[in-house]
LOPASE-314678 format. One record per residue (C-alpha): chain; residue number from 0; residue in three letters; x, y, z. Coordinates in nm, 4 decimals, padded with zeros to 6 digits. Each point is the difference from the previous one (the first is absolute). Layout:
<nodes>
+-------+-----+-----+----------+----------+----------+
! chain !   n ! res !        u !        v !        w !
+-------+-----+-----+----------+----------+----------+
!     A ! NUM ! ala !        X !        Y !        Z !
...
+-------+-----+-----+----------+----------+----------+
</nodes>
This chain:
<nodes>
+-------+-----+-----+----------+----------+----------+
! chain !   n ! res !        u !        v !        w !
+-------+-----+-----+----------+----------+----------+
!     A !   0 ! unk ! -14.3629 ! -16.0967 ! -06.6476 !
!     A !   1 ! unk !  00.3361 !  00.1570 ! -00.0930 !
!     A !   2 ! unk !  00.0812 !  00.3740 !  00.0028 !
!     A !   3 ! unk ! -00.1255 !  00.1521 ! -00.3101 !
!     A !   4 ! unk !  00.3687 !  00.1868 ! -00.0686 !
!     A !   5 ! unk !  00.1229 ! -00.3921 ! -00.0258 !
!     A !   6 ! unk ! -00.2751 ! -00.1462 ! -00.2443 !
!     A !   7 ! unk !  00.0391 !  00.3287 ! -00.1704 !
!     A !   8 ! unk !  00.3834 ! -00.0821 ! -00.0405 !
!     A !   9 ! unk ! -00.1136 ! -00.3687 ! -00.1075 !
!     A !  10 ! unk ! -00.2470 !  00.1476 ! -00.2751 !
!     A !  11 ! unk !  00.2725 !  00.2302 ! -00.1271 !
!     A !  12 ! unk !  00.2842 ! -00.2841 ! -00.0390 !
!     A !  13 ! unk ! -00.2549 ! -00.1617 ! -00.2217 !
!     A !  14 ! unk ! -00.1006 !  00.2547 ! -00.2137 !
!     A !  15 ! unk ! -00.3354 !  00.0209 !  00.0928 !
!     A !  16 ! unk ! -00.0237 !  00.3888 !  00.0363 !
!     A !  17 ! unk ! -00.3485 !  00.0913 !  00.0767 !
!     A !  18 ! unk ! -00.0280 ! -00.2132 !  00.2913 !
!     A !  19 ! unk !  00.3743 !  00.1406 !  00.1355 !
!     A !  20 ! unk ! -00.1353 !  00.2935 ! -00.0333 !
!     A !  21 ! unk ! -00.3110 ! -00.0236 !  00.2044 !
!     A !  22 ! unk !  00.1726 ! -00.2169 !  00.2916 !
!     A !  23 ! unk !  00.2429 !  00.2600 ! -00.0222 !
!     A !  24 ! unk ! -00.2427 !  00.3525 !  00.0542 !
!     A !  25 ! unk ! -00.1686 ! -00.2474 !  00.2857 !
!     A !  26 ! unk !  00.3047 ! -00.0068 !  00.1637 !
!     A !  27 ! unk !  00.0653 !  00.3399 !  00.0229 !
!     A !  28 ! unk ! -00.2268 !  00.0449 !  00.2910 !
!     A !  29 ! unk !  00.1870 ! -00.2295 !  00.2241 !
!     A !  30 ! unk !  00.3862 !  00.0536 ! -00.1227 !
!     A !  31 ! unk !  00.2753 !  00.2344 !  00.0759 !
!     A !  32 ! unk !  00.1421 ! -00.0371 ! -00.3254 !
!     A !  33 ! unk ! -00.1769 !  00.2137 ! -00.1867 !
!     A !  34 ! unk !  00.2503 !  00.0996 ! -00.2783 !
!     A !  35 ! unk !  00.0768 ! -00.3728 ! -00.0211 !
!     A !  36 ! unk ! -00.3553 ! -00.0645 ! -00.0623 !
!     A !  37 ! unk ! -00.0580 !  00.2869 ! -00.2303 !
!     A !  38 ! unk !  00.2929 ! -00.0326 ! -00.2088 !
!     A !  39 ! unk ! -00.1199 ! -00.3998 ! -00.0726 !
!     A !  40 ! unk ! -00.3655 !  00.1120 ! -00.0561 !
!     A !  41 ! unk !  00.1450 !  00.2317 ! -00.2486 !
!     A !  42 ! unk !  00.1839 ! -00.2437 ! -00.2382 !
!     A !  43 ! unk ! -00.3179 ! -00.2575 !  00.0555 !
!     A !  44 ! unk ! -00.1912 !  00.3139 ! -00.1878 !
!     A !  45 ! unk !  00.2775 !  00.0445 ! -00.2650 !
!     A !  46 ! unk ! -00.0219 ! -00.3842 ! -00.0553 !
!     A !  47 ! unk ! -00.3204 !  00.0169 ! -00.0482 !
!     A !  48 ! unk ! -00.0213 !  00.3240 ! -00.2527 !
!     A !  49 ! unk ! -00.0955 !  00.2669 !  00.2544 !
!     A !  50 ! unk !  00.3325 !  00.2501 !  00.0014 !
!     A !  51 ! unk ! -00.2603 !  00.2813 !  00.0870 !
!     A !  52 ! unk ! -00.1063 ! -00.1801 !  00.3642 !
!     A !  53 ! unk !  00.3803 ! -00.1002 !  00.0376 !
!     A !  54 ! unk !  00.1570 !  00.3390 ! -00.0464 !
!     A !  55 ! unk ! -00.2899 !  00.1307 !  00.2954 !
!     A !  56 ! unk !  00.1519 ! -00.3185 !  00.2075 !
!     A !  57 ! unk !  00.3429 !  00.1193 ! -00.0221 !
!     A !  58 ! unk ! -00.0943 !  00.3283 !  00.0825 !
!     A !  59 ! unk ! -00.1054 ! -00.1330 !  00.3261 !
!     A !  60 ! unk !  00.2722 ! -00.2254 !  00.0397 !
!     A !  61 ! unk !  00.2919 !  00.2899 ! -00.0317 !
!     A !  62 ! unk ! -00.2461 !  00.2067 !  00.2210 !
!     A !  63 ! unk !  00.1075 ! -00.2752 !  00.3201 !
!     A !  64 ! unk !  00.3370 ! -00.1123 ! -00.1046 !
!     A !  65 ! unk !  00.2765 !  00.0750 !  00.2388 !
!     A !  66 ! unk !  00.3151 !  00.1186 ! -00.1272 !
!     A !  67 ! unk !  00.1910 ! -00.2418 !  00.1698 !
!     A !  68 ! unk ! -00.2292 ! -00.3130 ! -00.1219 !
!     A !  69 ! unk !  00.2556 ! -00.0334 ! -00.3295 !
!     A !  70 ! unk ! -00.1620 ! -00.3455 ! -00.0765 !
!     A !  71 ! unk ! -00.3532 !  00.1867 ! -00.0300 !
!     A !  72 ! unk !  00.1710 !  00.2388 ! -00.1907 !
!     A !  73 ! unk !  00.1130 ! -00.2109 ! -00.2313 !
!     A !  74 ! unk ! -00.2871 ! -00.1692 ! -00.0404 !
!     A !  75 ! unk ! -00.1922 !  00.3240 ! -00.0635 !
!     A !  76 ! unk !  00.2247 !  00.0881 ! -00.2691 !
!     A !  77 ! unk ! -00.0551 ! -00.2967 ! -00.1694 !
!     A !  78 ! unk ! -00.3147 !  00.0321 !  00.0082 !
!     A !  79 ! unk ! -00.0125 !  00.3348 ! -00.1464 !
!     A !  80 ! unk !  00.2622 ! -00.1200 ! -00.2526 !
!     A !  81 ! unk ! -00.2731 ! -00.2821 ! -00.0802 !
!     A !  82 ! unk ! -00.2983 !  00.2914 ! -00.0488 !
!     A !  83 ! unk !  00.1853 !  00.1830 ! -00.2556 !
!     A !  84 ! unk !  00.0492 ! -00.3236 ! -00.1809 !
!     A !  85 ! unk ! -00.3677 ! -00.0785 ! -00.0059 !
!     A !  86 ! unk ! -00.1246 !  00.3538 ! -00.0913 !
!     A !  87 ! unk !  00.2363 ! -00.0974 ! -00.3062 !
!     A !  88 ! unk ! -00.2336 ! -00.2703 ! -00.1252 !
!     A !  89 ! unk ! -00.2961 !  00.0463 ! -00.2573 !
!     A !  90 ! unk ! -00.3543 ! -00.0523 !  00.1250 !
!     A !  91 ! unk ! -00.0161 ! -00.2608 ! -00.1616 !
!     A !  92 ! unk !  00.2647 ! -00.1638 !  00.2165 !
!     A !  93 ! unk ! -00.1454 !  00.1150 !  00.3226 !
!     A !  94 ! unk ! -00.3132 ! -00.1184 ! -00.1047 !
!     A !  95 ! unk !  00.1401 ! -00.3683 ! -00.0308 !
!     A !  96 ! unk !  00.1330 !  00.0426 !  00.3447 !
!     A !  97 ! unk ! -00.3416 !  00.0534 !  00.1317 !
!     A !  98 ! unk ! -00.1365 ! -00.2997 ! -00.1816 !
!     A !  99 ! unk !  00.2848 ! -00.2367 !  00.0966 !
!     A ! 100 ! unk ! -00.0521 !  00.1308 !  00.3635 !
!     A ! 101 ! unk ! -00.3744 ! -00.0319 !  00.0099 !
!     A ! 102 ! unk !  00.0754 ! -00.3763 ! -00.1278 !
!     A ! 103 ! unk !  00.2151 ! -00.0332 !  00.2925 !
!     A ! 104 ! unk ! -00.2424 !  00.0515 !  00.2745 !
+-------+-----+-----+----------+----------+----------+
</nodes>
């Protein structure tokens, strides 16, 4: 079977965020790119509604970034750029993200 990190990457480019998500935390234990991993498990949570869950991620993320990783960086600030986006919309809104991704699984 292929390396979780890759179906996770395959699950993500088709917008199917729930299962990113969980390929994505199971291939934390075996990965040494933890930021990487974080950063994408984070916008699979603000996808799917969950900006709490995402900011924690990117906590975690910026915890193991390297200074000198800029494309990391970059993506972490994205990502955080992304988060206070979503903590703009109504529940209402994040609510239909949850449905759409609960379809999607």
């Amino acid at each position: 079977m292929a390396d979780a990190f890759e179906e996770g990457k395959k699950e993500y480019e088709t917008g199917r965020w729930s299962k990113a998500f969980r390929y994505f935390k199971e291939s934390l234990k075996d990965t040494v790119r933890v930021s990487e991993v974080r950063i994408l498990m984070a916008r699979c949570l603000l996808e799917i509604g969950e900006p709490e869950k995402a900011e924690a991620e990117l906590k975690n993320a910026k915890q193991v970034l390297a200074e000198k990783d800029k494309e990391m960086l970059q993506a972490f600030e994205e990502a955080w750029r992304l988060l206070h986006d979503t903590r703009r919309l109504t529940a209402r809104e994040l609510e239909e993200r949850r449905r759409k991704a609960a379809e999607n699984n």
